[in-house]
C-alpha positions in Angstrom: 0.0 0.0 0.0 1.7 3.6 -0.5 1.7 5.7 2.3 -1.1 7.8 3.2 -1.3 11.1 5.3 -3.8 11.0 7.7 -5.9 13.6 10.3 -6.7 12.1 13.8 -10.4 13.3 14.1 -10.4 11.3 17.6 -8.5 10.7 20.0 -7.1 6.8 20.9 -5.5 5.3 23.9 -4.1 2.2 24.1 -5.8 -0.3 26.5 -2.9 -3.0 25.8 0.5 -1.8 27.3 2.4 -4.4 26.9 1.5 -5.4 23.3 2.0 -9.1 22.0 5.0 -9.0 19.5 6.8 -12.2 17.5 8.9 -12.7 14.5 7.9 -14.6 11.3 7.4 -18.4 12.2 6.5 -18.1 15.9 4.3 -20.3 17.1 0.9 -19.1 18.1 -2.2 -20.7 19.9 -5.5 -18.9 19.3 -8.1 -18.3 21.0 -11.4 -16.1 20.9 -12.2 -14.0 17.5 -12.9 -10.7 18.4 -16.6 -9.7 17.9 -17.5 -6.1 19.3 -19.6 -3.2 17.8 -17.1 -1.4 16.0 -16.9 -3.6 12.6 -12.9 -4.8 13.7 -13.2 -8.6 11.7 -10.9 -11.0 11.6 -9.2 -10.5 14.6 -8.0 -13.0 16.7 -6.8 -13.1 20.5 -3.1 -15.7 20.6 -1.2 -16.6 23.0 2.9 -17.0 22.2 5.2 -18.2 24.9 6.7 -15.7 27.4 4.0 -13.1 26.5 0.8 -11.7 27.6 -1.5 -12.9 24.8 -2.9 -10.0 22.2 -5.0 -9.5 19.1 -3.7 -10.8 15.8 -5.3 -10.3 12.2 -6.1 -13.5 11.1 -4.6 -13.0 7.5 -0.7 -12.9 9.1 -1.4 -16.4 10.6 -1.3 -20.1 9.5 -3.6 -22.4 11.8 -2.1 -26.0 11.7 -3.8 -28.1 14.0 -7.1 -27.1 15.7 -6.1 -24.1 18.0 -1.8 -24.3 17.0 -0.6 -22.0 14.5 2.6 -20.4 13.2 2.8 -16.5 12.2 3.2 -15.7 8.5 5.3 -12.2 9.0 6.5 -10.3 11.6 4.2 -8.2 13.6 3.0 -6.2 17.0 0.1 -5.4 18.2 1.4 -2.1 20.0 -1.2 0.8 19.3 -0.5 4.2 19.1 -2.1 7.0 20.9 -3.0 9.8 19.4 -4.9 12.9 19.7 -7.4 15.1 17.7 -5.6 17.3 15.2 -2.8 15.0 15.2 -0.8 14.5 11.4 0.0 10.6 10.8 1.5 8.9 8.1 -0.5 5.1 7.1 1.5 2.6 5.8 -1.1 -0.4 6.1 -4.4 -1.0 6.8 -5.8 -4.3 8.3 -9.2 -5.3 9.5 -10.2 -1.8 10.6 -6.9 -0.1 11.9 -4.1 1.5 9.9 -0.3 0.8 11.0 0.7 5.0 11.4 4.1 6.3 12.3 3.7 9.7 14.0 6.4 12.1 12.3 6.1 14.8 15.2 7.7 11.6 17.4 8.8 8.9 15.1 6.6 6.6 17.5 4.2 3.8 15.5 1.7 1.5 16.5 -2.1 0.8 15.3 -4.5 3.2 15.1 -8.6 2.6 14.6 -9.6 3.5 10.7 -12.6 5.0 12.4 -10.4 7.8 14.1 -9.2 8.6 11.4 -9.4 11.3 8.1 -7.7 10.7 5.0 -6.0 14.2 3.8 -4.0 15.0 0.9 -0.6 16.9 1.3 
């Protein structure tokens, strides 16, 4: 996806702070898909050792056996918080939430689609 400059029309705070994070070919098990009112699909809570477990998009992950599965890419579930009037650059957008690098602080993480404004620049 090419990067896309975004306005934060509302704020987010992360609820997770210590965000589950493993490299390409980590094992996984999964648990609960998330179902919630905001239209989020195809996310899925997992569990990798030595981690407090954390939502994964289903597309990065390879289910084996029943609840075992592998991870397809890299990836992090740490979300970034933002506020109103904030200036973000979108790399990628997954199930609802766009991966945003802050240039004001070089910090990235997630960040809810519906918080969002696409602008041009």
């Amino acid at each position: 996806m090419k990067a896309k400059n975004y306005l934060v029309v509302q704020d987010h705070t992360s609820e997770y702070p210590e965000p589950i994070t493993f490299a390409k070919g980590a094992f996984l098990t999964v648990g609960e898909k998330y179902e919630g009112p905001e239209g989020w699909y195809d996310w899925l809570f997992c569990d990798t050792p030595g981690q407090k477990g954390g939502w994964v998009p289903a597309q990065i992950i390879e289910v084996i056996n029943g609840r075992a599965a592998r991870a397809r890419e890299d990836y992090t579930a740490r979300e970034l918080n933002v506020q109103e009037g904030d200036l973000l650059l979108g790399s990628r957008t997954m199930n609802g939430w766009v991966w945003c690098k802050n240039p004001g602080s070089s910090e990235s993480g997630w960040v809810p689609l519906a918080n969002l404004k696409e602008v041009c620049q």
